[in-house]
RODO-2510 file (C-alpha; in nm, 4 decimals, decimal comma):
residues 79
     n   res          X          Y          Z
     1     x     2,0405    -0,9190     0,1685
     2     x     2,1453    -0,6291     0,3428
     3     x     1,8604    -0,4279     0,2694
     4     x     1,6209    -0,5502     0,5212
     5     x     1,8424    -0,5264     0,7972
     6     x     1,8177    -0,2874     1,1258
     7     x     2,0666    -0,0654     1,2622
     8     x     2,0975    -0,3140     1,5266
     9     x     2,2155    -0,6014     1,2724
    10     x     1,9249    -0,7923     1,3195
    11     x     1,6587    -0,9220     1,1004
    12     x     1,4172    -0,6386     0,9915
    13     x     1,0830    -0,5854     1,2115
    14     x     0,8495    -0,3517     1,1135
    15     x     0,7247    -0,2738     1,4702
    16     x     1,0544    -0,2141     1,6090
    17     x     1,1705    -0,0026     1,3211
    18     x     0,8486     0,2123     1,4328
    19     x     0,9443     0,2847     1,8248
    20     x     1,2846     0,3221     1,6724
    21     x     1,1744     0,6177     1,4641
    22     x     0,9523     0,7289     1,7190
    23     x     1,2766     0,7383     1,9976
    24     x     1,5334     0,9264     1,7445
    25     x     1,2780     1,1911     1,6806
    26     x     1,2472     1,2014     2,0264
    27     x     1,6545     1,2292     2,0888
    28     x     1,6725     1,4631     1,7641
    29     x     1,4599     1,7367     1,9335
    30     x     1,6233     1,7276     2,3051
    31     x     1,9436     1,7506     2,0937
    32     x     1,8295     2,0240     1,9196
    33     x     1,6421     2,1848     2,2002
    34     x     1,9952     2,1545     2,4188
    35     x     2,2290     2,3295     2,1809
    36     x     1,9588     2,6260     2,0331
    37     x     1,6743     2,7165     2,2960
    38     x     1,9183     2,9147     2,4439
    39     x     2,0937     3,0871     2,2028
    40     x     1,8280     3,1513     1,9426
    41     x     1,5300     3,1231     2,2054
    42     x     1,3886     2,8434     1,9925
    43     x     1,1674     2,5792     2,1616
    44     x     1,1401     2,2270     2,0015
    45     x     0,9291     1,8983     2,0952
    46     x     0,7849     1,5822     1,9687
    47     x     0,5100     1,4440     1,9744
    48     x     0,4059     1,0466     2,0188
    49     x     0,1287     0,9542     1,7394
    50     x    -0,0026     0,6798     1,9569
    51     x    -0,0619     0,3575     1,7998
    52     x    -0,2096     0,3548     1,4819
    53     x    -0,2991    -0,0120     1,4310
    54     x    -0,5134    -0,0308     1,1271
    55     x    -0,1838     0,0483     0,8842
    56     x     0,0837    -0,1992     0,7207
    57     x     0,2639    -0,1713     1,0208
    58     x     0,2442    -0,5387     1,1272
    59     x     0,2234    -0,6858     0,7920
    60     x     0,5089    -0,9243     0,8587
    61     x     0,2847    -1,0811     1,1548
    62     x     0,1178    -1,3791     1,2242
    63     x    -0,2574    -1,3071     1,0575
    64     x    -0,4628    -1,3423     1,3414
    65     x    -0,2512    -1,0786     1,5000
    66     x    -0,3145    -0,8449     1,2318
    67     x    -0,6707    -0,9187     1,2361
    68     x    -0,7068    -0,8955     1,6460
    69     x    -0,4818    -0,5945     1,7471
    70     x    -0,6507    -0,3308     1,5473
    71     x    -0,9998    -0,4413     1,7306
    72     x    -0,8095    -0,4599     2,0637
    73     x    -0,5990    -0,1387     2,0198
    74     x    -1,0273     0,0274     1,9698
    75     x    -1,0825    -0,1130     2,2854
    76     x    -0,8508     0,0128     2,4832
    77     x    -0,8008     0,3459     2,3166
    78     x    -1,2174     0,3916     2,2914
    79     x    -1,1766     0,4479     1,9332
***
């Protein structure tokens, strides 16, 4: 079925779907910054979450990816 599938056509992936959602929020609130801080002196942003790796996110990888990149994303973020 249909209901797994991305915008793009392809076959659903959880970690794209992610930075997709991340880059339309993103396009969302320069759209809506470009057409109302003027007029209504409104400012809007966004705001990136970072990676949050110990979530379902990945679920549909390989598990020894799901079991190293939360301990490698610590690393590298200090966390």
């Amino acid at each position: 079925g249909g209901a797994n599938v991305m915008i793009d056509g392809g076959e659903y992936d959880g970690a794209k779907a992610y930075k997709d959602s991340k880059v339309c929020n993103m396009l969302t609130m320069r759209e809506m910054h470009k057409r109302w801080h003027d007029s209504k002196g409104v400012t809007f942003g966004s705001l990136y979450p970072g990676c949050v790796a110990e979530t379902n996110l990945f679920r549909e990888k390989r598990a020894w990816f799901r079991w190293l990149f939360p301990r490698f994303q610590k690393y590298v973020t200090k966390g």
